[in-house]
VMD Tcl script that draws the C-alpha trace (Angstrom):
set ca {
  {101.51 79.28 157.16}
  {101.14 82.03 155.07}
  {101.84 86.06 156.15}
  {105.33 85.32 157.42}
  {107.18 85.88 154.36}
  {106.65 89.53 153.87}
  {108.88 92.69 153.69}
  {109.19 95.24 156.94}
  {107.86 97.65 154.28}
  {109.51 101.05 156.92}
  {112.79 99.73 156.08}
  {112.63 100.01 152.70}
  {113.15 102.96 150.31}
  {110.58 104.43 148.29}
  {111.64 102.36 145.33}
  {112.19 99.32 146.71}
  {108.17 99.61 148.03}
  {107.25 100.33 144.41}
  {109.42 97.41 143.07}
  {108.04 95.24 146.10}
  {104.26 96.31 145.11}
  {105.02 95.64 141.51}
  {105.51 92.33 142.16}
  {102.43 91.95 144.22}
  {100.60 93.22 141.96}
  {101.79 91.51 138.95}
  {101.12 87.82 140.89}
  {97.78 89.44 140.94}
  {97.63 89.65 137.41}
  {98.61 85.61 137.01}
  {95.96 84.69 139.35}
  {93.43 86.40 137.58}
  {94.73 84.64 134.92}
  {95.30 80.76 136.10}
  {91.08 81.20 137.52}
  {89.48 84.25 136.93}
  {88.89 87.01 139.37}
  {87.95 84.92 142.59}
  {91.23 83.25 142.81}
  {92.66 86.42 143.88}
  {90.86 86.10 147.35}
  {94.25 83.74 147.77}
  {96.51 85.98 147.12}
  {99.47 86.53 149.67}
  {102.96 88.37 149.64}
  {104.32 85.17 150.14}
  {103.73 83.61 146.79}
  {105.10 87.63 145.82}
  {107.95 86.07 146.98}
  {108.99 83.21 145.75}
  {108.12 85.29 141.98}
  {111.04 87.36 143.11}
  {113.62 85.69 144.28}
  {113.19 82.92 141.82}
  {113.16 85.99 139.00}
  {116.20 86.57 140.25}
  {118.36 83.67 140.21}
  {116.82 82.66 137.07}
  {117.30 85.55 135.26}
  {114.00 85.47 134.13}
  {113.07 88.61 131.58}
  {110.47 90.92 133.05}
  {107.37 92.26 131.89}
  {106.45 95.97 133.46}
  {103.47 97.89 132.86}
  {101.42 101.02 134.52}
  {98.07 99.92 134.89}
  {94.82 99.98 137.20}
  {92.97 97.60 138.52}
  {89.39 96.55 140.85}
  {91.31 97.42 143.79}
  {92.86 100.79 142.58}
  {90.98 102.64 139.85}
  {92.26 105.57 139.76}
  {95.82 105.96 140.17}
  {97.91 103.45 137.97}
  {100.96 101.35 139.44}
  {103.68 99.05 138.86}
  {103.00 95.46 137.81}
  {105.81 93.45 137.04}
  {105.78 89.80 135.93}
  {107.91 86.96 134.99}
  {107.06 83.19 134.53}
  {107.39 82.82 137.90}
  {105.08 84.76 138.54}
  {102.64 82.42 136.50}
  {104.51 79.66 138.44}
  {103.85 81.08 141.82}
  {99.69 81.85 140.76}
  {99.70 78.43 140.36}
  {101.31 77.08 143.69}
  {99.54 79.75 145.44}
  {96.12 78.49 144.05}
  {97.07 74.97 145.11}
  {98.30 75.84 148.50}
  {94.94 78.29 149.38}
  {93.02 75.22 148.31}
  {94.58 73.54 150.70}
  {94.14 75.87 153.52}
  {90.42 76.34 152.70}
  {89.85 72.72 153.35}
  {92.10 72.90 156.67}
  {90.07 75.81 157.74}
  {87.38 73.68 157.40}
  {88.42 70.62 159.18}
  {89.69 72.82 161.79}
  {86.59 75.22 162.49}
  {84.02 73.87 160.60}
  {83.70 77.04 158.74}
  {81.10 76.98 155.94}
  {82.70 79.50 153.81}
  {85.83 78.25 153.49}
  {84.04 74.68 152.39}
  {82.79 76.98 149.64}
  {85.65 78.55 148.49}
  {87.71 75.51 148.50}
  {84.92 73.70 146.57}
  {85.23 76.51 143.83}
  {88.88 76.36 143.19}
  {88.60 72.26 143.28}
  {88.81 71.71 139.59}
  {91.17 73.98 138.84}
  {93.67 72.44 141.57}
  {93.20 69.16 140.44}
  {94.30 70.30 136.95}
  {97.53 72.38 138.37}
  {98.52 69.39 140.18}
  {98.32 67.43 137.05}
  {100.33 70.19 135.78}
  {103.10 69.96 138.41}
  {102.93 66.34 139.74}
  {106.53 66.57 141.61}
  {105.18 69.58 143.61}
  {101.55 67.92 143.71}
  {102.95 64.79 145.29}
  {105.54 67.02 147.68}
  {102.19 68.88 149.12}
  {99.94 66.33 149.46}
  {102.13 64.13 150.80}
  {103.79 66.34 153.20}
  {100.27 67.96 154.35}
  {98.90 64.32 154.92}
  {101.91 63.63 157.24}
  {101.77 66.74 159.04}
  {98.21 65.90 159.85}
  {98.93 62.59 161.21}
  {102.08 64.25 163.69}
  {99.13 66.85 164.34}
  {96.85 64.06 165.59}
  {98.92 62.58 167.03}
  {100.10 65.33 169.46}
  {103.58 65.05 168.33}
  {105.96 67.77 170.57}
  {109.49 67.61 168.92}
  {109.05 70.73 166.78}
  {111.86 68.91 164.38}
  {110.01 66.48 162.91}
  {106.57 68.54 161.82}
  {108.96 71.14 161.09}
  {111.01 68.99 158.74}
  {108.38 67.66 156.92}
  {106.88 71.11 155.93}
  {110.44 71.81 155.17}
  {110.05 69.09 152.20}
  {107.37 70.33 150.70}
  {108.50 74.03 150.65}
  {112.01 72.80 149.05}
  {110.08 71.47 146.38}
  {108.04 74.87 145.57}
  {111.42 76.52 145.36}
  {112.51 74.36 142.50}
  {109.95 75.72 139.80}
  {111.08 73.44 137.18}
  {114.08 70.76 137.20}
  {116.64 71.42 135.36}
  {117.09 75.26 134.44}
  {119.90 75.13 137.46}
  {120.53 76.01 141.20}
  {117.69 73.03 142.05}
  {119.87 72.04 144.88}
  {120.67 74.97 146.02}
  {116.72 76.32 145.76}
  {115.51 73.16 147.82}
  {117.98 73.29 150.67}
  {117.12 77.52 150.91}
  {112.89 76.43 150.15}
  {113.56 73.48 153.18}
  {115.48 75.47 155.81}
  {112.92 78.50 155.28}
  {110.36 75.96 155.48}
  {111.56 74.52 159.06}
  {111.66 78.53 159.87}
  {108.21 79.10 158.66}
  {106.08 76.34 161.16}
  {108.09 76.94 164.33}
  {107.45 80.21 163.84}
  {103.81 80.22 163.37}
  {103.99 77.50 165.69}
  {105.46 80.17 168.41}
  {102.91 83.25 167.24}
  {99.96 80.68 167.94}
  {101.42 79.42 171.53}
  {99.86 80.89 173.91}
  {95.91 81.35 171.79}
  {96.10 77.38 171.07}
  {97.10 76.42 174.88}
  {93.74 78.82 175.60}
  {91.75 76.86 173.12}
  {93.34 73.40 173.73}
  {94.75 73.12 170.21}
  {97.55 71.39 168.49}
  {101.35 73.13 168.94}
  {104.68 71.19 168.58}
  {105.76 73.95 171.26}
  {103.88 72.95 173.68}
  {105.79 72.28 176.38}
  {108.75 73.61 175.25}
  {110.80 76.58 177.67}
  {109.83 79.96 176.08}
  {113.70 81.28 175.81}
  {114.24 77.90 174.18}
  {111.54 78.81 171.45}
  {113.67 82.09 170.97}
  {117.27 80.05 170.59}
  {115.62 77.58 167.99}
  {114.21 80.19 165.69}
  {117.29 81.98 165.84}
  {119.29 78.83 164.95}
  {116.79 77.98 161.89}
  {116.89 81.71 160.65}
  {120.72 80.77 160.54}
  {120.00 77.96 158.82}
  {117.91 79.38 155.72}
  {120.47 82.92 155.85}
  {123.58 80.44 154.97}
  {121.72 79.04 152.18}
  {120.18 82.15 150.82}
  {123.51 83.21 150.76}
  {124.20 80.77 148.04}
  {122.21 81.67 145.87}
  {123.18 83.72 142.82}
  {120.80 86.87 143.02}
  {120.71 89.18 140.18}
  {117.65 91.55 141.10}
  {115.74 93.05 144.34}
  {118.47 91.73 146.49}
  {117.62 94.95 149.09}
  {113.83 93.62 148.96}
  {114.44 89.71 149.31}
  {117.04 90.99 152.26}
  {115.14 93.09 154.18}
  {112.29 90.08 154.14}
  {114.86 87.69 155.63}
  {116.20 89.56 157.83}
  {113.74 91.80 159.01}
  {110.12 90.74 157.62}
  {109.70 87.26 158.93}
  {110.28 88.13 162.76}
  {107.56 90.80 162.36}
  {104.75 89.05 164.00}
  {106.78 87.17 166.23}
  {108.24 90.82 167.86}
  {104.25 92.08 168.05}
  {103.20 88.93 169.78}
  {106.01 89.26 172.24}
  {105.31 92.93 172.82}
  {102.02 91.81 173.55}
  {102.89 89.39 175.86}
  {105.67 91.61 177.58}
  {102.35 94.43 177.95}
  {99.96 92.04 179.35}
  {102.90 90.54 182.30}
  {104.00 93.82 183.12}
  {100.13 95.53 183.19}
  {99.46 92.06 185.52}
  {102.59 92.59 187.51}
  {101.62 96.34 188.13}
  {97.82 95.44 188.88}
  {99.10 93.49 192.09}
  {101.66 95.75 193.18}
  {99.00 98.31 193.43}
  {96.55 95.94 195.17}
}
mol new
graphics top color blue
foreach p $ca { graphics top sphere $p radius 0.5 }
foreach p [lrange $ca 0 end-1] q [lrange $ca 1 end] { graphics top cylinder $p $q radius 0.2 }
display resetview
């Protein structure tokens, strides 16, 4: 699921990209942190994220510095960091363990058997750290496996139950406020986030015979339900208080997480219309 919550990075102004990077880079930081340098093969704009926005309605005081790094030596950046960004290093390292071992189950890939072997420990000790969200992501991920299995085709209810589990991310520690208001924006977004990736995957897992709740489902029907579940997580981002990067955390809810979805469709609208010329030549 990750790679949907990202910014359209042309719409934003030259500071807001710094700002946006800053943040990137400063969840980079935590992750070197939380387990050394290998846990930032996990990283993902996502987690960059949910550091921001929950920065934001928190309040949360922010560390800046100009710095370099593996990955750029020789022109320093931004890196900013809060304690969400520690708190989003450590969901992100329990989430990419989890995705290692479903890339594993799913394609038997060797590597990512490996990699999810190496960050083993230190999940086990970060869900010992956070046993609400522990319990929210094992639980959920166990009973999306099962609807998985089980060939389930109402998007709702695999959709809901990944919902759960990202409402309970959102909430990075109960009671500092806005925990109801963070888990009905985490859940909606949540919904959002499978049927989407659900819809970019359509038409390479009906090739390969895989899993999708939307199988079956009308194509301009896909369209009407993501539009009605962006709805959904826009009227309760709009209830949260922002203080900060409100242009940035915007322009990735509005604009970001339809990127893929518009190039698969492009895609798709290439490939009918090259078929469709192909026999009218013929």
């Amino acid at each position: 699921m990750f790679g949907f919550v990202t910014a359209a990075s042309g719409l934003l102004s030259e500071e807001n990209k710094i700002r946006y990077r800053g943040w990137y880079c400063g969840l980079c930081r935590s992750l070197g942190k939380v387990c050394g340098q290998s846990s930032r093969l996990l990283l993902h704009y996502d987690m960059a994220f949910l550091a921001m926005l929950l920065s934001s309605v928190h309040r949360l005081p922010e560390t800046t510095d100009e710095c370099t790094c593996a990955a750029h030596l020789l022109k320093k950046h931004l890196e900013i960091r809060t304690a969400a960004s520690d708190y989003s290093a450590d969901m992100n390292v329990i989430l990419g363990y989890y995705k290692l071992l479903d890339d594993w189950r799913d394609d038997k890939n060797p590597a990512a058997l490996a990699a999810a072997s190496a960050f083993a420990s230190k999940c086990r000790e970060l869900e010992a750290k956070y046993p609400r969200q522990a319990q929210a992501i094992s639980t959920c991920l166990e009973n999306l496996g099962e609807l998985e299995q089980d060939g389930e085709c109402n998007p709702d209810l695999p959709a809901n139950c990944f919902g759960r589990l990202m409402g309970e991310l959102f909430v990075m520690e109960d009671g500092i406020g806005y925990e109801q208001e963070l888990r009905a924006f985490g859940r909606t977004l949540g919904r959002f986030i499978y049927v989407m990736d659900a819809a970019t995957d359509l038409q390479s897992d009906l090739r390969h015979e895989r899993y999708n709740c939307l199988i079956g489902t009308p194509s301009d029907e896909i369209f009407h339900t993501l539009q009605v579940m962006g709805g959904d997580f826009m009227r309760c981002y709009k209830k949260l208080p922002l203080s900060a990067d409100k242009e940035i955390t915007d322009n990735i809810l509005t604009a970001g997480v339809w990127q893929k979805y518009a190039i698969q469709k492009r895609k798709r609208e290439k490939k009918e219309n090259d078929s469709h010329n192909g026999k009218k030549s013929v």
